[in-house]
N, C-alpha and C positions, 0 to 999 in steps of 0.2 A: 484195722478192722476188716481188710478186705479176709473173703472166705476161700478155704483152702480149694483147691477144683474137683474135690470125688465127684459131687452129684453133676456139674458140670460138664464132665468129662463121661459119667456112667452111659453105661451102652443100653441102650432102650430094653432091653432086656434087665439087668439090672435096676434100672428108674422103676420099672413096671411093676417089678418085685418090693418095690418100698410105698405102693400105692395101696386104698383102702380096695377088697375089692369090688367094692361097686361102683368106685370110682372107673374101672374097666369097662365099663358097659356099652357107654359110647365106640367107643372102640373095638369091642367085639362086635359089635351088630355093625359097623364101616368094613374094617375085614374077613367078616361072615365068618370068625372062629367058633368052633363049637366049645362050649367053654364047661360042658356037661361031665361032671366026674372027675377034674382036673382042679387040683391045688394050687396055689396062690405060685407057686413058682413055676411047674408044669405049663398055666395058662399062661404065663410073663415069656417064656419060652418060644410058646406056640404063636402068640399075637405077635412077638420079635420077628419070629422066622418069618410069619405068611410077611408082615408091610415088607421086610426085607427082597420078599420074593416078588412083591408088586412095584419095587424100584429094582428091577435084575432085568439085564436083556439077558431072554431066555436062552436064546442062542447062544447068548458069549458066556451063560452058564456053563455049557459042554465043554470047555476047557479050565472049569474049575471044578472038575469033577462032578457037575449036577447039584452044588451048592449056589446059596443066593449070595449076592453081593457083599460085602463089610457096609455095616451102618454108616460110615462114616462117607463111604464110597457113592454110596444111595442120595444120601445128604448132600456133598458136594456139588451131582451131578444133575439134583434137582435144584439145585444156588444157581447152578449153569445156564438151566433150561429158566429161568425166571430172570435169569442177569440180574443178581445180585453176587456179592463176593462173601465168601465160606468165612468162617471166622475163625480162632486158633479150639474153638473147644465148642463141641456139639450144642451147647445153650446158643453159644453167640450164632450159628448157623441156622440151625431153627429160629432163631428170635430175627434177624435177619428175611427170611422167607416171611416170616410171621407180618412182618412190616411190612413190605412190601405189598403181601394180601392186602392186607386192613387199607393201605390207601390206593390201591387200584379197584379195591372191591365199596370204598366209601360212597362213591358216586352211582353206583348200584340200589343203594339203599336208596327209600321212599322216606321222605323230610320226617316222617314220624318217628320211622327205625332210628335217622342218625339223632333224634332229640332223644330218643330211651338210653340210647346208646351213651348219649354226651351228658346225659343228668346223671347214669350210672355211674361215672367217675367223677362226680363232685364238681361236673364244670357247669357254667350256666349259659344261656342263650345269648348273641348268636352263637349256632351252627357252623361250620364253613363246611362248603358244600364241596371245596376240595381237599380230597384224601391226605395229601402228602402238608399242607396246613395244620390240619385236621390231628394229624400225628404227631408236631412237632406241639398243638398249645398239649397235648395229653401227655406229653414227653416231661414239658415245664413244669405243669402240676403236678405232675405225679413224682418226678424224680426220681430217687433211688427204686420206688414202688413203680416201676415205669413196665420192667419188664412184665410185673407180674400183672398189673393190671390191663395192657394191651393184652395181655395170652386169653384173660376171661372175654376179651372184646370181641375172641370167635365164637362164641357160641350168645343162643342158636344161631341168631340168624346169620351170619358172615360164612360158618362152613357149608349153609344150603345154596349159596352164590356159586355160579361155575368158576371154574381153575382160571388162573392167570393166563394169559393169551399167552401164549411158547413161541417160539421164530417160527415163523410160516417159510414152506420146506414145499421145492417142485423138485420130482425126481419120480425114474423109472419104476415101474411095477415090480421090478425082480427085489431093490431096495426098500422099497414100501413094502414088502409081502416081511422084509427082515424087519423093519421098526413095526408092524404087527406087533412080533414077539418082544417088543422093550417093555419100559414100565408104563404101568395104567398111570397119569399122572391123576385121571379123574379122582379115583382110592387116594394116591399116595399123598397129592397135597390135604386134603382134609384129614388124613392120617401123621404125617408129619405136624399139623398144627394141633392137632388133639396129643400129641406128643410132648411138643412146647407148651401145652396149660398144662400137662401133669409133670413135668419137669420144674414147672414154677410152683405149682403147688406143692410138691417132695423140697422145694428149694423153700420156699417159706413156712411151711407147719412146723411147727414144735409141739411135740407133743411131751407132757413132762409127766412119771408117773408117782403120786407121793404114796408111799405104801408105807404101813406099820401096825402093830397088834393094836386092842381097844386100848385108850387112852394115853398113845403116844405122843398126843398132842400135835396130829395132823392139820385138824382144821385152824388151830393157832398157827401152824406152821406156813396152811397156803395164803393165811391174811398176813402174816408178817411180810412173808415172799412175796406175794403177787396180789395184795390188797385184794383179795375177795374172801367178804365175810359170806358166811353159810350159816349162820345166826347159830352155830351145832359147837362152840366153845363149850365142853359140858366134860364135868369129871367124871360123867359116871360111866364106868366101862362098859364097850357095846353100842355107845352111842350113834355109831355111822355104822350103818349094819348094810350101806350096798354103795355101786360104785357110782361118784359122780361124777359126770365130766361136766366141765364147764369152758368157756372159750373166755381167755382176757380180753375185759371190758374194749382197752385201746389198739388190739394189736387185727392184723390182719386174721392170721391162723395160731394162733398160738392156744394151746388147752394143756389145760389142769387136770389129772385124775385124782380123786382118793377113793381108797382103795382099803381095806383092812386088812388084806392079803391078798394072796395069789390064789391059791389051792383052794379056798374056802368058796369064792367067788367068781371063779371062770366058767363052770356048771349052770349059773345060777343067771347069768346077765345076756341083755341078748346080743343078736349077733352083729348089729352094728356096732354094740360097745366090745366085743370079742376083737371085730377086728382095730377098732382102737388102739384096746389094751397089747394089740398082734403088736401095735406097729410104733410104741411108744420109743423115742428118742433117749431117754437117762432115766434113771429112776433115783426116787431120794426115799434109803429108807431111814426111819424112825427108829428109836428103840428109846422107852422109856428109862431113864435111869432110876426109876422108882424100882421097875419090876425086875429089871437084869437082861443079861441074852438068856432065856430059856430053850427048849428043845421045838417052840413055834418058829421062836425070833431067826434062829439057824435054818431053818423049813423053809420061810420067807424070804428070807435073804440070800440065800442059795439059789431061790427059783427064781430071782430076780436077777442076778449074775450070769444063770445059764443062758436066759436072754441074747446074750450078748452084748449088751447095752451097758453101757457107763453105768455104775450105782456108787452112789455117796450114803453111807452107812454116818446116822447124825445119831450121838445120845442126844436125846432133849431133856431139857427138864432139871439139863448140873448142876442149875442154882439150886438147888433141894440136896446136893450133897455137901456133907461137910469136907473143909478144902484142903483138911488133911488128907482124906483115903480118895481126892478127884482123881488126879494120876495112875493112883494104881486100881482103881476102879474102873477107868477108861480103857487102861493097857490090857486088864482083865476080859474088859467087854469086846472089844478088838482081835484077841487074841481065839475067844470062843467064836466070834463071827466068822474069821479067817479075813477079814479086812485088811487091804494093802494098805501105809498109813497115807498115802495121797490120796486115798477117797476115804476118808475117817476124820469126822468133825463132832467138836462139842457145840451144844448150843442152848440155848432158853428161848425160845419163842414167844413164850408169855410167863416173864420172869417176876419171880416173888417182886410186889411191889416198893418193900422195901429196902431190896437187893439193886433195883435199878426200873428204869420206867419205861426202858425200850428194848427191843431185842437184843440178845446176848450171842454174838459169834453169827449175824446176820450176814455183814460181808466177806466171811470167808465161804458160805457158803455159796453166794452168791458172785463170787468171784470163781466160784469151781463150775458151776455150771454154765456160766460164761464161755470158760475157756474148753468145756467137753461140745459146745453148742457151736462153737468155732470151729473146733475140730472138726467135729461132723458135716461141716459146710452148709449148716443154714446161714440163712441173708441176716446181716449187721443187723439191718431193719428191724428185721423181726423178733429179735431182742433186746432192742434200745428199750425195755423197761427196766431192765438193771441199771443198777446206781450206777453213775461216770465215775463213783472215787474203782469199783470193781471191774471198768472196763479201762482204766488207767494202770491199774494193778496189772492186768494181764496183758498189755499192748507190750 
């Protein structure tokens, strides 16, 4: 179950591009980017380059041709300046620094902060008043959830603490006039840890999108999946007429979209749901087997491909075909969608009850989404709601 290293490994530039954008905010008003007129990738650009340039000794710029440092170079050198040791992949470095903060800056805080602080992670009173304690019972509790919930422990109040004390340094004016021009560490560590929570939070969201024409038997589909009823089981077509999201009851970040389509409804929703639907992980389309691939169903699934994003193209509803013409009904439906057949599943969701009383082709479903949410390097964690027999399947 351990996760592949993309996001791990992404260079803050890339991380910043898979965030929501207002999730930025923070971090444009710490690096005073102007963020006016600029697209979600332009601005991921622009906020990379400036923190980059606020860990660069300006000077030893001039012989990289007036470029800022390599992120990774930035990062090590502030692991240095803190005495801590770099880890093999940018999470562990940041998370690393991050640690360190949180217990040199625990004793800072006034007994009130560390009790908000210490109830927001589910632990109870006493406190310990020292840091590096402090860290290890939030370590125990939290476990695999360890990194992600330390990274929320900056904010607010831990990044308005000053920066970690650095090696105190006696030397001549000609030398100091040169570490003038190094990094600001005051920006860069509060920018490095606001780095590390949107690294943890790109590492733990899932965001799944279930799209299909009316009556594909979506909402059947997100109560079979993901046990959340939406009381909207209804056959009359048209019934989910806008998008929902919803967050899983038990998980940290994980959400649910449905969706009736694409084209119909990106016009129409606002723009926190816009960037949502931007930033969805896999998509699961629908297609009734009542009504066929039509020249929607193709529209739909198409825009959902161009994405970029994983799509599992599901008939639902096969129990209603007879099982003579399933096969070539399927191969049919497949063939019009342009579906590869590894992301091509039948299924019943909520199957004639006389045909059977539980979902039909559940865990193949749920065993593809598994293994594309591996892929993509989200945390184990945060999708331990699929069944063990689907997460034995793909191990």
């Amino acid at each position: 179950m351990a996760r592949p290293p993309q996001l791990a490994h992404a260079s803050v530039e890339e991380l910043l591009r898979r965030c929501h954008r207002k999730e930025l905010d923070h971090l444009i008003a710490l690096l005073g980017v102007d963020a006016r007129g600029k697209g979600q990738r332009d601005l991921s650009v622009a906020l990379g380059r400036k923190l980059r340039w606020v860990g660069t000794h300006k000077l030893k710029a001039i012989f990289r041709g007036f470029k800022p440092a390599p992120y990774r170079q930035v990062l090590h050198e502030l692991a240095a300046r803190v005495k801590v040791k770099p880890g093999v992949t940018f999470e562990e470095t940041e998370q690393a620094i991050l640690e360190k903060h949180l217990a040199e800056s625990w004793a800072q805080l006034s007994d009130e902060a560390r009790l908000q602080l210490w109830s927001e992670q589910g632990l109870r009173p006493p406190v310990p008043k020292i840091g590096e304690k402090a860290l290890d019972l939030v370590k125990d509790h939290l476990g695999e959830q360890a990194s992600f919930g330390l990274s929320t422990l900056t904010l607010p109040g831990l990044l308005a603490l000053a920066v970690l004390p650095l090696n105190p340094i006696s030397i001549p004016a000609l030398i100091l006039a040169w570490l003038y021009a190094g990094p600001n560490d005051r920006i860069l560590l509060p920018a490095i840890l606001e780095v590390s929570r949107l690294r943890q939070l790109v590492l733990h969201r899932v965001t799944i999108g279930v799209v299909g024409s009316p009556s594909s038997g979506k909402d059947a589909a997100i109560k079979a999946l993901f046990g959340i009823d939406h009381g909207n089981i209804d056959p009359v077509a048209g019934s989910t007429r806008e998008v929902a999201i919803t967050r899983l009851p038990n998980a940290t970040a994980t959400y649910v979209i449905n969706t009736p389509g694409l084209g119909d409804v990106v016009e129409s929703v606002t723009e926190e749901a816009k960037q949502i639907l931007d930033h969805i992980d896999l998509y699961l389309y629908l297609v009734n087997a009542q009504g066929g691939v039509q020249a929607r169903e193709k529209s739909d699934y198409t825009a959902c491909v161009r994405s970029g994003r994983p799509v599992l193209a599901v008939v639902n509803k096969v129990d209603t075909l007879r099982e003579k013409d399933r096969e070539r009904y399927l191969a049919d439906a497949r063939k019009k969608l342009g579906a590869p057949k590894q992301d091509f599943l039948a299924a019943a969701f909520d199957p004639l009850p006389q045909l059977s009383e539980t979902p039909i082709g559940l865990d193949g479903v749920k065993t593809w989404l598994l293994q594309r949410l591996l892929e993509a390097g989200k945390s184990s964690h945060e999708i331990a709601w699929l069944e063990p027999e689907a997460v034995e399947v793909s191990a």
